[in-house]
N, C-alpha and C positions, 0 to 999 in steps of 0.2 A: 504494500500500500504506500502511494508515493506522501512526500510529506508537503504541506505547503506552506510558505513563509513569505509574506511581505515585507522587502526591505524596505521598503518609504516609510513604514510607520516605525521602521525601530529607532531607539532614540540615540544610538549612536550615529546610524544615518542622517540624522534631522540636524544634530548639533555639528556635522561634519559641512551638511548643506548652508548652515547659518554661518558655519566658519568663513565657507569659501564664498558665499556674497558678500560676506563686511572687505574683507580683501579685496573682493571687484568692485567696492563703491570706495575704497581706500585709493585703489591701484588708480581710478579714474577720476576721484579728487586731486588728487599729484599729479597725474598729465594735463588736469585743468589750470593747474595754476602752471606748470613749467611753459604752457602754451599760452595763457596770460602774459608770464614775463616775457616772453619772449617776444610776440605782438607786441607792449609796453615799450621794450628793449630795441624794435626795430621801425616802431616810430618816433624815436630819436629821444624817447624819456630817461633819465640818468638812472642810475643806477639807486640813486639815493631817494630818489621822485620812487620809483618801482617800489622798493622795500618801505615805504612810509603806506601805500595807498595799499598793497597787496597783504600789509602787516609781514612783511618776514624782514630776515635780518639781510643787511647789505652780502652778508657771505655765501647767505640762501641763495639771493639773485643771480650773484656772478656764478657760483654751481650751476645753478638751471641755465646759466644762459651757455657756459662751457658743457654742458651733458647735450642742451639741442644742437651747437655748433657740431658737434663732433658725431652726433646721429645723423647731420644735413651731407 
């Protein structure tokens, strides 16, 4: 007699599914803004203007804007 089991309801499933959407609304909050600075960054806004309006640190910015240069 075969046995049958639903893995969507077991709740190791469920907390493993919650894990991996917080991660893909994290993953695509941080392309939001690296894609911000970078817009910001290349319509001629300082670096210092960026990190005041976008709230991150001047160090933040010039990382995001070295991590897109070097993806482009």
């Amino acid at each position: 007699m075969p046995i049958s089991y639903n893995v969507e309801k077991d709740g190791l499933y469920l907390r493993g599914v919650e894990k991996g959407i917080q991660k893909g609304i994290e993953k695509g909050i941080e392309k939001g803004i690296a894609q911000s600075v970078w817009n910001f960054y290349n319509g001629g806004f300082s670096i210092q203007v960026i990190a005041k309006n976008l709230n991150l640190t001047t160090q933040q910015v010039k990382q995001y804007i070295q991590d897109w240069e070097a993806k482009s």
